[in-house]
C-alpha positions as CSV (number, residue, x, y, z in Angstrom):
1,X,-18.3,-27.7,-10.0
2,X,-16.2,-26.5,-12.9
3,X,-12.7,-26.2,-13.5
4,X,-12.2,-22.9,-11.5
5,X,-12.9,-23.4,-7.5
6,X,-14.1,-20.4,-5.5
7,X,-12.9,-20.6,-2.0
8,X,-14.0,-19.1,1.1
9,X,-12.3,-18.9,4.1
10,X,-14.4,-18.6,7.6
11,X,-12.2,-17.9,10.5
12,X,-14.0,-18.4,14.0
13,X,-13.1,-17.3,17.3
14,X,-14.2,-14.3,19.6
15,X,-10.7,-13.3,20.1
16,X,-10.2,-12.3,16.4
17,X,-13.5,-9.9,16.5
18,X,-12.1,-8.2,19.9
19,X,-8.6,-7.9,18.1
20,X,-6.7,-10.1,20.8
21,X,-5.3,-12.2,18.0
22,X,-4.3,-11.5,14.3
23,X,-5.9,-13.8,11.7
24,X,-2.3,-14.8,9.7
25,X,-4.7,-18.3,9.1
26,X,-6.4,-16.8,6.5
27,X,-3.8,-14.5,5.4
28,X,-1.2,-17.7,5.3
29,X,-4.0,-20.3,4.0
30,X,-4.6,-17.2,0.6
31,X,-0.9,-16.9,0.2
32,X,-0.4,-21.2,-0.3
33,X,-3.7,-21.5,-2.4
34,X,-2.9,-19.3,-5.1
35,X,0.3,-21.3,-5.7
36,X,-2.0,-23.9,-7.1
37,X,-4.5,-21.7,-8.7
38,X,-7.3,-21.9,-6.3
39,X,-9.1,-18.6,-6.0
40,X,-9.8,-17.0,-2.4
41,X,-13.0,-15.0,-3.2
42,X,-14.0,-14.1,0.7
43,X,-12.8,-13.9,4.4
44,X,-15.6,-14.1,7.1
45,X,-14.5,-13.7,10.5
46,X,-17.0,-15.4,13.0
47,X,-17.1,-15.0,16.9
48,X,-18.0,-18.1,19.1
49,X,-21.7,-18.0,18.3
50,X,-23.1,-21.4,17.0
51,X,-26.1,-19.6,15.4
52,X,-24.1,-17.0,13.4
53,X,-21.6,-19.2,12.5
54,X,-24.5,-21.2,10.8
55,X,-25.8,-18.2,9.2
56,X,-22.1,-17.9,7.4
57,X,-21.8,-21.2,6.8
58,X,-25.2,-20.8,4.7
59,X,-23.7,-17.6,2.8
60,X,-20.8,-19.7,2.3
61,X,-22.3,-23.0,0.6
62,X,-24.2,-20.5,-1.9
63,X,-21.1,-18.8,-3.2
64,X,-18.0,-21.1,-2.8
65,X,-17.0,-24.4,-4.1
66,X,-14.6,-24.7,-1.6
67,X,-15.1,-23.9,2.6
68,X,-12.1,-23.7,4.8
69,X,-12.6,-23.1,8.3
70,X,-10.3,-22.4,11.1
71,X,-10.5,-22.6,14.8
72,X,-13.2,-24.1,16.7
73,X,-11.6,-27.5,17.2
74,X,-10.2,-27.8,20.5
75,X,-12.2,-29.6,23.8
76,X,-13.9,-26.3,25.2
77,X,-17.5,-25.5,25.4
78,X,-17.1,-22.7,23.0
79,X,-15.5,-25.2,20.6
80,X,-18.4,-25.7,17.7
81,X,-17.1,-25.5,14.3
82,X,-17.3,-29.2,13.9
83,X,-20.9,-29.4,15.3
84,X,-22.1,-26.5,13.4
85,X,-20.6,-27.6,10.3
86,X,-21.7,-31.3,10.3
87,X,-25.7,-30.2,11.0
88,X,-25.4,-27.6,8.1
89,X,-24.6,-30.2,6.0
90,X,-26.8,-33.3,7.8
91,X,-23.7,-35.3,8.4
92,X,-23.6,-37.3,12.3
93,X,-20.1,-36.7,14.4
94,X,-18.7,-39.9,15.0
95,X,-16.1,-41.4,17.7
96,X,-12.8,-41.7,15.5
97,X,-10.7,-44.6,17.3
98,X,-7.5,-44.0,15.7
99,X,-7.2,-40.3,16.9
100,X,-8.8,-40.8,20.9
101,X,-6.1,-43.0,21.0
102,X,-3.6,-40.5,19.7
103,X,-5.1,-38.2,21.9
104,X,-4.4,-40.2,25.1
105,X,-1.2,-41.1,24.2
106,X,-0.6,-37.2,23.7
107,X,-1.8,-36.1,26.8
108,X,-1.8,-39.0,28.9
109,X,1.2,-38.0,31.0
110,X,-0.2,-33.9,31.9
111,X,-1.5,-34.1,35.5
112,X,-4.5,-32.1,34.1
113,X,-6.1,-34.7,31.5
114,X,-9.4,-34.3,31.4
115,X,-12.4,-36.1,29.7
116,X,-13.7,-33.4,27.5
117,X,-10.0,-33.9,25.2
118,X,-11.9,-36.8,23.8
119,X,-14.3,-34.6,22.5
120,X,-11.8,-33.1,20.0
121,X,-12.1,-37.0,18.2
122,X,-15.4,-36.2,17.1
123,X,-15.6,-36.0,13.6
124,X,-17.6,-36.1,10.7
125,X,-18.8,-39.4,9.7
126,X,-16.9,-40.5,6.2
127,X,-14.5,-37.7,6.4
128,X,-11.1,-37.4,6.0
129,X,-8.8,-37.2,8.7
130,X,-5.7,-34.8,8.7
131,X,-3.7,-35.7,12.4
132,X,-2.3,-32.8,14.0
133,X,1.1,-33.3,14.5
134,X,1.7,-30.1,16.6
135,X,-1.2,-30.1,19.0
136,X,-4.5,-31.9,19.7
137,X,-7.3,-31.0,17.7
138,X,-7.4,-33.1,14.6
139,X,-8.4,-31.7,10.7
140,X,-10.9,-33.4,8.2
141,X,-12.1,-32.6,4.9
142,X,-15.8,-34.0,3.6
143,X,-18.0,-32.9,0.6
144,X,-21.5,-33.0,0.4
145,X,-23.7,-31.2,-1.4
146,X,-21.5,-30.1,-4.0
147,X,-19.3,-28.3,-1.4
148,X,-16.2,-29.4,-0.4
149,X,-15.3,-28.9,3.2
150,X,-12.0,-28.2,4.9
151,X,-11.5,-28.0,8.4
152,X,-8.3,-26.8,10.8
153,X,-6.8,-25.8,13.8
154,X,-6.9,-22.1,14.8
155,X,-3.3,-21.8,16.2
156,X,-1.4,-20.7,13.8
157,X,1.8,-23.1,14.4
158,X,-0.7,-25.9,14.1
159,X,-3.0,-24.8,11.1
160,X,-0.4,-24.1,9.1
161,X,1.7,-27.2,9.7
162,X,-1.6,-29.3,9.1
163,X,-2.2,-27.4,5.7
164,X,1.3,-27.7,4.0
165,X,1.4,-31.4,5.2
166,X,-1.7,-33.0,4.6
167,X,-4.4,-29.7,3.3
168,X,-2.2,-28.9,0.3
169,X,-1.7,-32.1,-1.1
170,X,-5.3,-33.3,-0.8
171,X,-6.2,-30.0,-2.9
172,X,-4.2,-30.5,-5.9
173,X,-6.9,-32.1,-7.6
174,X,-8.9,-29.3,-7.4
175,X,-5.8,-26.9,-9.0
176,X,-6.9,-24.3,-11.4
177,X,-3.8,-23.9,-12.6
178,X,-0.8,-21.5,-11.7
179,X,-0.9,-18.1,-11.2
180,X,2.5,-16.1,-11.5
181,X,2.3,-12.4,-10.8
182,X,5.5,-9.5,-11.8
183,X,5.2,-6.0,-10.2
184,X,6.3,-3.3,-12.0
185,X,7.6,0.1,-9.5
186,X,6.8,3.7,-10.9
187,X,8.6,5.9,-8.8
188,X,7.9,10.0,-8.5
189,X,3.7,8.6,-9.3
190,X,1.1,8.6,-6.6
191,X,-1.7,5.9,-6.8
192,X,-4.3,8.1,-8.4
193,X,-2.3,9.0,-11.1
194,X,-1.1,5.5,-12.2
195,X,-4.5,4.8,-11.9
196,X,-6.1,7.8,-14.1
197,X,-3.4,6.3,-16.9
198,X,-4.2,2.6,-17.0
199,X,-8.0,2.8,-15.7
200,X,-9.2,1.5,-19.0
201,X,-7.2,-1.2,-19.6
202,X,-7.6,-2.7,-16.2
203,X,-11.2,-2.0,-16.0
204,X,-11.9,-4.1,-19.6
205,X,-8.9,-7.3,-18.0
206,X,-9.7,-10.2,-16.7
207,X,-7.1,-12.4,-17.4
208,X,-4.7,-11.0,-16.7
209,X,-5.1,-8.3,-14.5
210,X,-3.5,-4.8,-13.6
211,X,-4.3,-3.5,-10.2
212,X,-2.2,-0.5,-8.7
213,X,-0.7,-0.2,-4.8
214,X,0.5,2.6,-2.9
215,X,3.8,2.5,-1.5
216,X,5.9,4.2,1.0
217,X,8.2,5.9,-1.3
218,X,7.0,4.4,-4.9
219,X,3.5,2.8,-6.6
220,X,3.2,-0.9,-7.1
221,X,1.6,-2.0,-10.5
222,X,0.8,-5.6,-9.8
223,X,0.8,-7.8,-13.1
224,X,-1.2,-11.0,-12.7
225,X,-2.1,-14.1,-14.8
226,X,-3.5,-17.6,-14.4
227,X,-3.0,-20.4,-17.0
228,X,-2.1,-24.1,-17.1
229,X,1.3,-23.8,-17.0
230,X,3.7,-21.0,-15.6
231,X,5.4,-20.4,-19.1
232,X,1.7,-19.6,-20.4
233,X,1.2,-17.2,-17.5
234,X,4.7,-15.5,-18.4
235,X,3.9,-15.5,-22.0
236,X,0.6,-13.4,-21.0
237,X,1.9,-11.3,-18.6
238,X,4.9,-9.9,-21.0
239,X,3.0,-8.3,-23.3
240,X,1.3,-6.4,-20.5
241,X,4.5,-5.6,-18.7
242,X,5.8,-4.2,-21.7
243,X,3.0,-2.2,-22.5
244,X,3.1,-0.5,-19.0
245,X,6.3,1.1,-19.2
246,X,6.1,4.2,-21.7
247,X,2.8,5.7,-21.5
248,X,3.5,8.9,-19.4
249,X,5.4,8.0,-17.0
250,X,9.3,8.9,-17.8
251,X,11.5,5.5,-18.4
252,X,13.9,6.7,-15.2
253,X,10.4,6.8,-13.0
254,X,10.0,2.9,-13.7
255,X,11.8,-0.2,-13.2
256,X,10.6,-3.2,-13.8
257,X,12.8,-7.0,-13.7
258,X,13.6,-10.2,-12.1
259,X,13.8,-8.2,-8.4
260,X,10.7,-7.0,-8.5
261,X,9.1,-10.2,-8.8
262,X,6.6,-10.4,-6.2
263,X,5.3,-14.0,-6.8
264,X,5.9,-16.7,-8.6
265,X,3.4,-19.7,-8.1
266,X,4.4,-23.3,-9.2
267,X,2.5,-26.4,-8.6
């Protein structure tokens, strides 16, 4: 792997595909990785299938450096992430000690224990462990074959909790950098026509990059960098801002400074 990890996110449960549940993991999981420079490149969303969630996980280890999954965890027969995920890479599921014990002691006093709950301590053999601190289901994290391999809760209380505590800090190795982006409002401009102005300049960026957003009542120019350091980002991104304010657009129509900063990542 080089210096610049490609992520993809796979997000399994029925309930997603039948639009019973919003997926705010993946949106919420994008959101914290760019703050260390860790590109998302894809979101799958998977139903409860063991054989099509194998099929993405195969897409997946072809085109990503980096695999988060969520959901799939808990104790139910529809529960598979963890088996599917351990035979696409050949690794056994192992009894983990430390968390049936946690388990018991966590669910020990509901009238309704029931056996399968142990099953949720099967993990990955050689991984590491992230313990849930708001539910049941444990985390882990392995690589193999090149790939690393991250995997969560699906409720969203408990995914999220898991990654800021234990997920985020156990990626900063693999930080690209920081990426800070500035937004810059044109006002009295529709989409297309802020697009028909800077079309050749964002077509030719890369780094960094100009994309245009429609608005309610204005159009968003989104300003983006990536570099080592946030002053190096800032340092690329004024030049750009600078150079999107006369063009056509009438100075009155624009407005671009500190409030209109969108996002500002720091490791």
């Amino acid at each position: 792997m080089n210096n610049t990890f490609n992520t993809e996110i796979i997000s399994v449960g029925t309930e997603l595909l039948l639009g019973h549940v919003t997926n705010t993991d993946a949106r919420d999981i994008s959101e914290q990785l760019s703050k260390i420079g860790i590109n998302v490149r894809y979101h799958t969303v998977v139903g409860d299938n063991p054989g099509r969630l194998a099929d993405c996980v195969s897409i997946a280890k072809s085109r990503a450096d980096i695999i988060i999954t969520t959901g799939g965890l808990g104790p139910t027969c529809d529960d598979l992430t963890k088996q599917v995920l351990a035979e696409s890479f050949g690794i056994p599921l192992v009894m983990n000690e430390s968390e049936r014990e946690g388990l018991y002691d966590y669910i020990k006093y509901s009238r309704y224990f029931t056996e399968n709950n142990y099953s949720q301590a099967m993990l990955p053999e050689g991984c590491t462990v992230f313990h849930n601190n708001c539910g049941t289901a444990p985390g882990c994290a392995f690589k193999k074959d090149g790939v690393l391999v991250v995997m969560l809760p699906g409720p969203p209380k408990e995914c999220n909790a898991m990654f800021a505590e234990s997920v985020m800090p156990f990626l900063r190795e693999y930080s690209g950098g920081q990426i800070v982006s500035h937004s810059v409002h044109i006002f009295g401009m529709g989409e297309s026509s802020v697009d028909q102005i800077f079309r050749g300049e964002m077509n030719a960026m890369t780094n960094p990059t100009m994309a245009p957003y429609a608005k309610e009542c204005d159009c968003l120019l989104q300003v983006t960098a990536k570099a080592k350091s946030e002053a190096a980002a800032e340092e690329m991104l004024h030049a750009h801002r600078q150079e999107a304010m006369p063009r056509e657009a009438r100075p009155n129509q624009i407005r671009t400074n500190s409030m209109t900063l969108t996002r500002r990542a720091s490791i």
